[in-house]
Steps between C-alpha positions, in 0.01 A plus 500: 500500500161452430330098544220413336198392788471147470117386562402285788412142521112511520573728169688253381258249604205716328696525189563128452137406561381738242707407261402149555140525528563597120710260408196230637279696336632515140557119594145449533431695179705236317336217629170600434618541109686198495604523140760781577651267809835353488764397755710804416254741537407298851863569576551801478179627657607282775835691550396823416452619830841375575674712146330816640637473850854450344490741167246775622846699528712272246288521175851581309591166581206368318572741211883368505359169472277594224758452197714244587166339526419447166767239429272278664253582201157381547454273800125505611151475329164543575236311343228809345255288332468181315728545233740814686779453676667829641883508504670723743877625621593488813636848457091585431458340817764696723418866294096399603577431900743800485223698407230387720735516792555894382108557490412307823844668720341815385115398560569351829727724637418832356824589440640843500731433194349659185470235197664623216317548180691717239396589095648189406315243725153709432577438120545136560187485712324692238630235212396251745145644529455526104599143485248350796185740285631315168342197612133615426654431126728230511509180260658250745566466910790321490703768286331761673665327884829442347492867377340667781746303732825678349353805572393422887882433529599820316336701757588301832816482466585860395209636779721217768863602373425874555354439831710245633860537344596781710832411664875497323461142661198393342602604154861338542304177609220549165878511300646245643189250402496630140893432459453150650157444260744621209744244580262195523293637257816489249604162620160358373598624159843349520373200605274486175760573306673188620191286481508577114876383468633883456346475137368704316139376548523822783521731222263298252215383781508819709116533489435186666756507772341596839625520876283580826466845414347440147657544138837559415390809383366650828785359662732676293275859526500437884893489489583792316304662734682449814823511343559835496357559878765229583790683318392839676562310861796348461609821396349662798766337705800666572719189653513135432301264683276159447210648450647752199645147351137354540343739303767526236395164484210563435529738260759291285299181516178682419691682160601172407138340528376771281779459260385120503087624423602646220221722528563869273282690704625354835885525382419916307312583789754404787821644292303840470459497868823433547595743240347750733691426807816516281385847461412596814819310725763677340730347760402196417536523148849298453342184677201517283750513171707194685245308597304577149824402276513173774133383444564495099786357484374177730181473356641467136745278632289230682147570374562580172252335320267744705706795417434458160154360550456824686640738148273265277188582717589886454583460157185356416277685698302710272406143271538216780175299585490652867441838357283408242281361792494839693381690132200253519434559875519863540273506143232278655560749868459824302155338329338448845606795644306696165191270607566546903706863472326648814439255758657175336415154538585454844768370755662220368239472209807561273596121510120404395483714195863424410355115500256508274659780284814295447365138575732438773454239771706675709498886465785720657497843602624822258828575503459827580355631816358829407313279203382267757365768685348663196308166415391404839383858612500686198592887530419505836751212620761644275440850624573340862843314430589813308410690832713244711773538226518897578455452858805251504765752339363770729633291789776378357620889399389616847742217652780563378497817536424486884782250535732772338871333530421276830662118460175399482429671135671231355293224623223705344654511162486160446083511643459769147725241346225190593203754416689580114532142458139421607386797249690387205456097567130619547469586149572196334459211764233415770572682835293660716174268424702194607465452858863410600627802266198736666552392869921565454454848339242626752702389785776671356371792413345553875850412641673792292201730605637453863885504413556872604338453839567231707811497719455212716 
């Protein structure tokens, strides 16, 4: 049995001292431009030395941490100006000292472990590049940082969930935290739905209701994401025990929230995925049809002015208002891109031209991610996420077929499962250039990269 050398004290010593001349160093950088200094920022430089020490060989931790995170929506700000406030996660905050911990463990100690960098993360560092360069042409800063910022995200936590969920342990733990995010997340929509007096001002106000996270709408997208991962795991166990009851839970509080959203693309999206795991667990087909036939029959029993709120949306979909917006905003979209078709108009720049286009006060992003690409990097951004896009089914293919008929194949069905609903959702909601939405997919994506491997 082989035991890894453990370094001395003076190393130790050396290592601590290093990492804390730095941390008074950056300090001093902030005082000297005051504008950017805030008591958070003062904290956490102040404990930094103290985070590396502890997560130099933890950093999944911080990654577990990440999503269940984002409940806590944004929570500190930084003055940037006279008239600029900067809002900010806490998840951005764990995602930023995971990665500096990664750079500095392997600065400072010169470690021997090679940093993984596959096609995928060199696309998303090439998007990344693209978008820094558009700012030689942007129209406004503050679009540009809430644009460029998604995209910062993308990247570390795909580049840190490669590199740092590597054990059966660490990805059980990353699980674990989404099923318990699911289930609070889902309770914050229940609990709306109680504040409005279980009327049908849910259905009819949808647009304006908001939790932590953000919109109903991304809340709903973010759901029908995990649902399917969560269905794969509890059918990865082959006995009963708490934990398989905790993420049924999960999974069955989580449909019933996005039942609740009412969102179409949310609700198509997740029953495709699911559609594809009914394929795929043939064994498990008789529980899907059970639980299926169960589901319908209690939601048009008890929430059946949604049920048929629900057929009415479908029904009217090709004349209702909703879709009558998305005509008018991929129409003003494919205009810019015929003015901006190689380069485009620059990260984030989408929400500026949207605003004066369509006189809105406050412009939202396209719901479509390979248009938003399209618009904010022209051909070259869209030739990128089309990249990524390829890159993704090569690993997914190559997956499954190296987990041939292992226990562990099932847990990866319901990963494709996530990635199908992300794709479809993707086309007709905003995803992957919302932060929360970006952050969860990346880390997800990373863990499944890492599902055939680790055995600890």
């Amino acid at each position: 049995m082989f035991f890894k050398k453990q370094p001395s004290a003076p190393e130790n010593r050396s290592r601590f001292l290093k990492v804390l001349f730095m941390a008074l160093l950056v300090l001093s950088v902030l005082f000297y431009f005051h504008s950017l200094l805030s008591w958070q920022v003062l904290a956490l430089v102040t404990v930094f030395p103290l985070l590396f020490c502890f997560f130099r060989d933890r950093l999944w931790i911080l990654l577990c941490l990440a999503v269940p995170a984002l409940l806590a929506g944004k929570i500190f700000y930084f003055q940037v100006g006279s008239n600029w406030i900067y809002e900010a996660r806490l998840t951005e905050v764990l995602l930023l000292v995971a990665f500096l911990i990664f750079v500095l463990d392997h600065f400072l100690n010169k470690k021997e472990q090679e940093i993984r960098m596959d096609k995928l993360s060199l696309v998303l560092f090439l998007y990344l590049m693209v978008a820094i360069f558009s700012f030689y042409y942007i129209v406004d800063l503050r679009y540009f940082v809430v644009g460029l910022k998604v995209l910062v995200f993308s990247f570390i936590s795909y580049f840190l969930a490669v590199n740092s969920l590597k054990t059966w342990r660490s990805i059980r733990w990353f699980l674990r935290t989404s099923a318990f995010f699911v289930i609070v997340l889902s309770f914050q929509v229940f609990w709306k739905f109680y504040q409005m007096g279980f009327s049908s001002k849910f259905f009819f106000e949808r647009s304006s209701i908001v939790v932590s996270l953000g919109p109903i709408a991304l809340v709903s997208a973010v759901l029908a994401f995990l649902l399917p991962l969560l269905l794969a795991w509890f059918f990865w166990y082959r006995k009963w025990k708490p934990e398989k009851l905790f993420v049924l839970g999960a999974f069955l509080v989580g449909g019933v929230a996005v039942f609740l959203s009412l969102g179409k693309a949310a609700i198509f999206s997740a029953g495709l995925a699911l559609a594809y795991l009914f394929i795929k667990l043939r064994s498990k087909r008789v529980y899907f049809i059970l639980a299926g036939a169960g589901f319908l029959v209690f939601a048009f029993i008890f929430f059946h002015s949604f049920f048929t709120g629900l057929l009415e949306r479908i029904s009217r979909t090709f004349i209702s208002q909703n879709t009558q917006f998305r005509i008018t905003e991929y129409q003003v979209g494919w205009q810019i891109i015929r003015e901006h078709f190689f380069l485009g108009v620059g990260a984030g720049q989408q929400l500026a031209y949207y605003k004066q286009a369509l006189n809105w006060s406050d412009p939202q992003l396209v719901n479509n991610f390979f248009l938003q690409a399209f618009i904010e990097l022209g051909l070259v951004g869209l030739g990128l996420v089309l990249a990524a896009a390829v890159f993704v089914f090569q690993r997914v293919r190559d997956k499954i077929r190296s987990l041939r008929f292992s226990q562990r194949k099932i847990l990866a069905y319901g990963f494709v499962g996530s990635f199908i609903a992300c794709l479809v959702n993707g086309l007709a909601e905003v995803t992957l250039f919302a932060l929360p939405y970006a952050v969860i997919f990346w880390l997800v994506l990373g863990a499944f990269t890492n599902i055939s491997k680790p055995t600890v």
